[in-house]
N, C-alpha and C positions, 0 to 999 in steps of 0.2 A: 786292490781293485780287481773285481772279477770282467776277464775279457771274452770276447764273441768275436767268434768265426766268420769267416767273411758271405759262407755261406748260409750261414743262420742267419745275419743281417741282412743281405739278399731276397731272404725267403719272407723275412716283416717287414722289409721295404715292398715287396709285390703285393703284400696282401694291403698295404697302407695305401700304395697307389690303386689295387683294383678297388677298394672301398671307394674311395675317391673319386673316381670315373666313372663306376657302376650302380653303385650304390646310396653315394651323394650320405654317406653316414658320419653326421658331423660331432657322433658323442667322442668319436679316435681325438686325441689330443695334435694341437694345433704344429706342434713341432716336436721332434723328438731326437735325441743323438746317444750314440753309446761308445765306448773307446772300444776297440779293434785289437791293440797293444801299449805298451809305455808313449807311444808315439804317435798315434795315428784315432781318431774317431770318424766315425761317418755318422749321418743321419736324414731326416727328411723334415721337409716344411709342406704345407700347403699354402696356394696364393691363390685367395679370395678372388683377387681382381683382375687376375687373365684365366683364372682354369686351372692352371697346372700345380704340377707337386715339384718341390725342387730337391733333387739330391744333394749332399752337401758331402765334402772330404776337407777333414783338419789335417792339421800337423805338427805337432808339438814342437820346440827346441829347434823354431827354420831360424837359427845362426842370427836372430835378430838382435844384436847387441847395437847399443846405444850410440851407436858411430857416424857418421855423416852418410856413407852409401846405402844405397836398400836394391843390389841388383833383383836379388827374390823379388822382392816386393814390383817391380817395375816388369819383372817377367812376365808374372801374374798380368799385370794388367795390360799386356801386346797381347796376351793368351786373347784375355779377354776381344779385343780390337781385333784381332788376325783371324777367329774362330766365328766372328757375328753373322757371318755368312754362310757358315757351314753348322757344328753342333752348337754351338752361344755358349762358351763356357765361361762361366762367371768368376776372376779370380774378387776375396775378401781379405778382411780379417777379424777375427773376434778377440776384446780382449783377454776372454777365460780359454778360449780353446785355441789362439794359435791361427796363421793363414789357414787361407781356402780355396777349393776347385768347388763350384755346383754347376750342373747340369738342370735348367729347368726340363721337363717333363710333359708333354699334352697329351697324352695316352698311356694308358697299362702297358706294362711289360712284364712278362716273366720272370721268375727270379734269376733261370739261366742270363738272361739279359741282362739286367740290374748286376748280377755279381758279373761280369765282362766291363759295365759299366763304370763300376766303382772300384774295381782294380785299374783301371787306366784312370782315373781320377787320383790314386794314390799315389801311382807310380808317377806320372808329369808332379805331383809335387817332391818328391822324392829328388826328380829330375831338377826341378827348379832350387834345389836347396843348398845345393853348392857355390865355395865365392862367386863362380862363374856358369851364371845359370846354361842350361845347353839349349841352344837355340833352336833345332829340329822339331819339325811341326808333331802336336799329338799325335796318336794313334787314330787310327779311325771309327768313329764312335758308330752306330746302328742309325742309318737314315729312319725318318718319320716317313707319313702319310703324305706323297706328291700330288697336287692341285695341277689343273691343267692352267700351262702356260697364259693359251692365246688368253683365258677368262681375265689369268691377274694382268696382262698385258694391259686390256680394257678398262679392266677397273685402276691400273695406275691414272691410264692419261683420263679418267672421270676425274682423279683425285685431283690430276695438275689443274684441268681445268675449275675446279673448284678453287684454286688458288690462281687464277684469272692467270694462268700460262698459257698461252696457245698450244694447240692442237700438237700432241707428240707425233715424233714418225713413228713408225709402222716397228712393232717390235721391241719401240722403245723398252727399257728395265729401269731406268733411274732418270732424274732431273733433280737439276737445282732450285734452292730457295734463296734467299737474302735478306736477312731482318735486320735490318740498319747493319753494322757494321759485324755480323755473325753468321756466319759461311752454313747452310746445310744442306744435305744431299737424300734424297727418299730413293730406296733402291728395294727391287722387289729380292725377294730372299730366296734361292737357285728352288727351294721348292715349293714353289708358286702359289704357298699356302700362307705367305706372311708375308709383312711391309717394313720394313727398318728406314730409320729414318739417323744419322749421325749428323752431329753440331763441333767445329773442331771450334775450338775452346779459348786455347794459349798454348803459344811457343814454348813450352820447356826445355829446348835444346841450351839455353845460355844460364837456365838454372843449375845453382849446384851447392854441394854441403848440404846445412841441416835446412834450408829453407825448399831445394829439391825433396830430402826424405817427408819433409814437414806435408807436401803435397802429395808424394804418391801414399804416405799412410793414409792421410785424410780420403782421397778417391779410392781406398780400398775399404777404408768402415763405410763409406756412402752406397759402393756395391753392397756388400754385408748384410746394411740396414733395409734395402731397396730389395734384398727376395722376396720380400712378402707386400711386398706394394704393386705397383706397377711400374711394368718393366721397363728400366732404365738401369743404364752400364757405362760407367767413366773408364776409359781407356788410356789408352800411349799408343799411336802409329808409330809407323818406319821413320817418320821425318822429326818424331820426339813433341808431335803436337797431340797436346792432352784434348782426347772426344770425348762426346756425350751420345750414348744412345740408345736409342727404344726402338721395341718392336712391340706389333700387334697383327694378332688374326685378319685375313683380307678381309673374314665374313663376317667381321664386327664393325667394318667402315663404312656406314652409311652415310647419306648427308647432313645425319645429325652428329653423329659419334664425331667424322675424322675432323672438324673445327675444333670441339673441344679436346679430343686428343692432339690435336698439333701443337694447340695452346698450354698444355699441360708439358710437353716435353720440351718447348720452348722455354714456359718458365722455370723446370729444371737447371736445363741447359746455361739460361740467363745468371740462376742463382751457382752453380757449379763455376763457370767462371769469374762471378764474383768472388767466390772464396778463393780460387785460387790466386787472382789477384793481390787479395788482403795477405795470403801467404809467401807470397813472393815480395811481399812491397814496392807492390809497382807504383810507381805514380810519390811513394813514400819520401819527406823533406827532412833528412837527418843533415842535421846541425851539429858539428864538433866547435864546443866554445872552448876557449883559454883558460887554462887553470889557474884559481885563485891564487893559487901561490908565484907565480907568475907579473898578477899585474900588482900585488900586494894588499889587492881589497878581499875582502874578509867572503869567505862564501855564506848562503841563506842558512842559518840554523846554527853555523858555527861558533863555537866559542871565544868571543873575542876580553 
């Protein structure tokens, strides 16, 4: 297999993203990846339905044998939850190429940028690949385009009040929601250019063995699947409770968009917790009956 340079990849990741942003040229193919080394691919996606391109970092051989624990895999997704506020890094996994780091993308950037980018994309998985993933926050990735404060200030508390909340204080960043029995939180995102919205989900602190792995694989193909959709990111907080969450442009929420947006991340969120539900077997009636041999009656199908 012939491999590319991190710099060479850099350099057709920036012409992919400036087509993208500048040029709006949709004959470039929709998603693209190339391997780096035995170990390692990066590539790009584009998503139709926020704007952006998303970078993507695999990696081969993450120690994922067939065993009850998945630390990698659960690292990935704090990454994801602890970073929503700062660069949004998306951890995945694909079954042909192995976990993943993406960084979605709302502007060109240079290749010197992209290649900074995509080396600390490799490197935190690198990081996360051991029994014992290390817990020290990413590297600092290149702020985007800052919005002014007081504006997204105003257009939050429009938003609450569209969800018939009263009038926020002065300064407010966040408020609560409550949809029957489902906690969620709308927080403006520190650059005053985006809205996140988190749904926490279920408790996984009392999950464990293969019905824990069985969920954080599963909310890592749902990240995976969901680059190229709209944006939504299953998590793991500090307290081991599985989120849900999206984000969107402040200047895409008018009074039409932010209902059916809230309603779209809700029924996410709705269906996310149900699977997890069905994975853990909550609510589930297992029954141990008596063995045939036992009461001396013959079991269904057996040979008597």
């Amino acid at each position: 297999m012939a491999f590319n340079s991190l710099s060479d990849i850099a350099q057709a990741a920036a012409q992919y993203a400036q087509a993208h942003f500048h040029t709006g040229d949709t004959e470039q193919p929709a998603q693209w990846a190339v391997p780096l080394d035995d170990h390692h691919q990066l590539g790009m996606a584009r998503n139709a339905h926020d704007g952006s391109v998303v970078l993507t970092a695999w990696r081969h051989a993450f120690n994922d044998a067939p065993g009850f624990d998945d630390p990698q895999g659960e690292a990935l997704l704090r990454r994801g939850f602890d970073t929503r506020l700062g660069a949004g890094l998306i951890g995945g996994i694909s079954p042909e190429l192995g976990p993943s780091l993406s960084l979605p993308l709302y502007a060109a950037c240079d290749a010197q940028a992209l290649h900074d980018i995509a080396d600390t994309l490799l490197r935190e998985l690198d990081r996360l690949a051991g029994p014992h993933p290390d817990a020290t926050p990413p590297a600092a990735l290149p702020r985007g385009p800052q919005g002014d404060a007081r504006q997204a200030e105003r257009d939050l508390a429009r938003l609450a009040l569209a969800c018939g909340l009263d009038t926020l204080p002065s300064g407010a960043r966040q408020f609560d929601l409550l949809f029957d029995d489902l906690p969620g939180r709308v927080t403006l995102h520190p650059d005053n250019r985006r809205l996140l919205i988190d749904f926490f989900l279920h408790d996984a602190a009392a999950l464990q063995g293969s019905l824990r792995r069985a969920v954080i694989k599963s909310a890592l193909l749902i990240n995976q699947n969901a680059l190229r959709g709209h944006a939504y990111v299953v998590g793991l907080d500090s307290r081991q409770c599985v989120t849900g969450s999206g984000r969107i442009a402040l200047e895409r929420l008018d009074d039409d968009t932010w209902p059916r947006w809230l309603q779209y991340q809700l029924a996410q969120a709705q269906d996310t917790r149900a699977l997890v539900r069905d994975l853990a077997l909550e609510g589930a009636q297992i029954s141990f009956g008596v063995a045939a041999a036992a009461t001396g009656a013959a079991a269904p199908g057996a040979l008597v």
